[in-house]
PyMOL commands that place a pseudoatom at each C-alpha (Angstrom):
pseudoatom trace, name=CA, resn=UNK, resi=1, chain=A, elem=C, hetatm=0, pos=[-21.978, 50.090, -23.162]
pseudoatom trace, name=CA, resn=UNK, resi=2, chain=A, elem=C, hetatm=0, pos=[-22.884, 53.326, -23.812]
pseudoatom trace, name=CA, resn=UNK, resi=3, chain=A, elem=C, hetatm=0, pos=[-25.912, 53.414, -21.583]
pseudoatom trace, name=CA, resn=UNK, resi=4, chain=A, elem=C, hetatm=0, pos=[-23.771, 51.450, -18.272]
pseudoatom trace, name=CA, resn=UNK, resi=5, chain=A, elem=C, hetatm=0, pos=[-21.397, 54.494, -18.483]
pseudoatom trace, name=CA, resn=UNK, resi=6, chain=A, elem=C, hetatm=0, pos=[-24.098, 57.150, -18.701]
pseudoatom trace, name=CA, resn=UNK, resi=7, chain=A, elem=C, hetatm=0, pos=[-25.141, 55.465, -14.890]
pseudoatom trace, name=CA, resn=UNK, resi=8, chain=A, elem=C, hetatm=0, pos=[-21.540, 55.186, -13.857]
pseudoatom trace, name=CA, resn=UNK, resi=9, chain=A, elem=C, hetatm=0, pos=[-21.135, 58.352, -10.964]
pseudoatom trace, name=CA, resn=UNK, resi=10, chain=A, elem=C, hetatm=0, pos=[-19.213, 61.480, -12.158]
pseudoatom trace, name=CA, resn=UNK, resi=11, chain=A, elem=C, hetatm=0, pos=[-16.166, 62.585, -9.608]
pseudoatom trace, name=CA, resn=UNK, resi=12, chain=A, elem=C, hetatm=0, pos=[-15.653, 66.239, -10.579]
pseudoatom trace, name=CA, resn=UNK, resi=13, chain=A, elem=C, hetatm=0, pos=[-14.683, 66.895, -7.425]
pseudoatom trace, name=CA, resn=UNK, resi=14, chain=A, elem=C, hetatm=0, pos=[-10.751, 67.024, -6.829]
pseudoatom trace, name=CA, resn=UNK, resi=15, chain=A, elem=C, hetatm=0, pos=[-8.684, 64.332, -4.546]
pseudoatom trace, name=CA, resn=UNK, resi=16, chain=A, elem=C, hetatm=0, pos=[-7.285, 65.239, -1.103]
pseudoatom trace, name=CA, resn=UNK, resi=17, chain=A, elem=C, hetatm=0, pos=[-3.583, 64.672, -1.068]
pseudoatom trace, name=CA, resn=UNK, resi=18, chain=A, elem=C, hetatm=0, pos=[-3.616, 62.819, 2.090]
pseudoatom trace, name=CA, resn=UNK, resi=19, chain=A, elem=C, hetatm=0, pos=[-5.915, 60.507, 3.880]
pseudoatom trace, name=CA, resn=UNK, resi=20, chain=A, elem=C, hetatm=0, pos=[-8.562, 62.338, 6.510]
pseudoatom trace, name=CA, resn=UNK, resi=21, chain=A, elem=C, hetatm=0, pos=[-8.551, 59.460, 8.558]
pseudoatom trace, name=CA, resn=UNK, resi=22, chain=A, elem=C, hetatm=0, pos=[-5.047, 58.183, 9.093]
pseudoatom trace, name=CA, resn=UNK, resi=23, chain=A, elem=C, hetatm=0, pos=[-2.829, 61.277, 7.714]
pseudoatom trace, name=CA, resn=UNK, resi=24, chain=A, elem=C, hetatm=0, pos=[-0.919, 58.865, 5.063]
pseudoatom trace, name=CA, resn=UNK, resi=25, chain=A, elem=C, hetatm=0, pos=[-0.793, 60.150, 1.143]
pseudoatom trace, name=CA, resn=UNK, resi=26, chain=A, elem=C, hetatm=0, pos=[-3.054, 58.650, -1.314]
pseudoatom trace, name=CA, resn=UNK, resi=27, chain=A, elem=C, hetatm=0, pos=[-1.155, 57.446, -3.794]
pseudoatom trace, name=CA, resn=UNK, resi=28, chain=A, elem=C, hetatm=0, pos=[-1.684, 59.471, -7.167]
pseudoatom trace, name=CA, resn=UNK, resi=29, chain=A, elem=C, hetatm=0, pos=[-3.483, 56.514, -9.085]
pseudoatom trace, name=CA, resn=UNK, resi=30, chain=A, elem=C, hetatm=0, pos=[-6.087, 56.552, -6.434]
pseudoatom trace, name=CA, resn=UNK, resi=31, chain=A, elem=C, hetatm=0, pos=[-6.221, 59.953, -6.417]
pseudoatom trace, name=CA, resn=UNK, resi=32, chain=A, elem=C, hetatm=0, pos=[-6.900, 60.605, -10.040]
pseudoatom trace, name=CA, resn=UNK, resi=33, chain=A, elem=C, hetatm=0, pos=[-10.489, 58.925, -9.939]
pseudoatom trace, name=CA, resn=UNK, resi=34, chain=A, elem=C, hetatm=0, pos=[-11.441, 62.389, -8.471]
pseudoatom trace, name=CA, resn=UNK, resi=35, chain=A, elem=C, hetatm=0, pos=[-13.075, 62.788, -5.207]
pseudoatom trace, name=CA, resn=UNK, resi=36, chain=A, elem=C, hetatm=0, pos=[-11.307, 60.242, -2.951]
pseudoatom trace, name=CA, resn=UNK, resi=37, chain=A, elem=C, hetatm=0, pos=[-10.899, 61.585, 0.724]
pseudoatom trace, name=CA, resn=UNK, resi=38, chain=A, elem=C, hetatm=0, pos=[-9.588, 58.275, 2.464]
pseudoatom trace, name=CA, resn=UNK, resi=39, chain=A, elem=C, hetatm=0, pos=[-6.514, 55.725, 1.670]
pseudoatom trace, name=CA, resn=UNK, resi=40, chain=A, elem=C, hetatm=0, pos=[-7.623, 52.194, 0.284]
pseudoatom trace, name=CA, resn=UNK, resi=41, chain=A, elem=C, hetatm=0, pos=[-7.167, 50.343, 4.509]
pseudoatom trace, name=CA, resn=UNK, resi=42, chain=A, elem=C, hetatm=0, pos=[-9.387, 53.796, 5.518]
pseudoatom trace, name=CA, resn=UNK, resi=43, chain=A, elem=C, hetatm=0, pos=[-12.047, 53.554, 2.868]
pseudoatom trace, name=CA, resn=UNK, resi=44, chain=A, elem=C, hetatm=0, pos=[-12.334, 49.597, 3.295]
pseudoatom trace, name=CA, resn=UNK, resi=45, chain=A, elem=C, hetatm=0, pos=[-12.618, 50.043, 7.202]
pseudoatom trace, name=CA, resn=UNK, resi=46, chain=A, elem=C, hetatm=0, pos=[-15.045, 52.792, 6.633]
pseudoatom trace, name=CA, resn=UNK, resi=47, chain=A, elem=C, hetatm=0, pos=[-16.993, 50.664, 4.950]
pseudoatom trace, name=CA, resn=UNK, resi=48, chain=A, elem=C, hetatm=0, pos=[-17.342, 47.843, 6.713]
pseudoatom trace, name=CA, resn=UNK, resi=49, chain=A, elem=C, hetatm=0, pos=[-18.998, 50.085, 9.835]
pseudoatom trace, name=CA, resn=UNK, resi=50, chain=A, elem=C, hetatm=0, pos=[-21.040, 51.893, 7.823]
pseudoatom trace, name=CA, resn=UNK, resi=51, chain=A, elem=C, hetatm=0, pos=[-22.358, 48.448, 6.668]
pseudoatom trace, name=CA, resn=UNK, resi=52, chain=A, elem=C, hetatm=0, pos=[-22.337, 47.698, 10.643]
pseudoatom trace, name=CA, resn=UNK, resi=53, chain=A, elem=C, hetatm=0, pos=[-24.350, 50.018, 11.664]
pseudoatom trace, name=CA, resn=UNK, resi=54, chain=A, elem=C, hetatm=0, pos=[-26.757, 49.797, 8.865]
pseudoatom trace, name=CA, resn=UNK, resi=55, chain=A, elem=C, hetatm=0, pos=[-27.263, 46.573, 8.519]
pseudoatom trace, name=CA, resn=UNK, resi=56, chain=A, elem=C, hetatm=0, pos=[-25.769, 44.289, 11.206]
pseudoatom trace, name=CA, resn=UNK, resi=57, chain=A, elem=C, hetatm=0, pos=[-26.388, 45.835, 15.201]
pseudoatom trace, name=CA, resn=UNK, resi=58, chain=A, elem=C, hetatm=0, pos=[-29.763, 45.825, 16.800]
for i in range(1, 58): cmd.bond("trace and resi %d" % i, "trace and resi %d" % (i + 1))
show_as sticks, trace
zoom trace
């Protein structure tokens, strides 16, 4: 256990208090993993292009 949690990343970074891609506030649980920039519908869409355009368009 010890060893999976030296690998886990480290968000030392603070939260934004609202979304930079739709405006809405990111609820406070989300927030407090440190580092989150995006709501949970932004960060999934994000995502999924990201993964697009890597992986799926030639």
């Amino acid at each position: 256990m010890t060893a999976r949690l030296r690998v886990l990343p480290v968000f030392d970074v603070p939260s934004l208090p609202e979304c930079i891609s739709c405006g809405e506030e990111i609820p406070s649980k989300r927030r407090a993993i440190g580092g989150v920039r995006r709501c949970v519908d932004c960060q999934k869409h994000h995502e999924s292009s990201v993964r697009f355009w890597n992986h799926g368009y030639k």
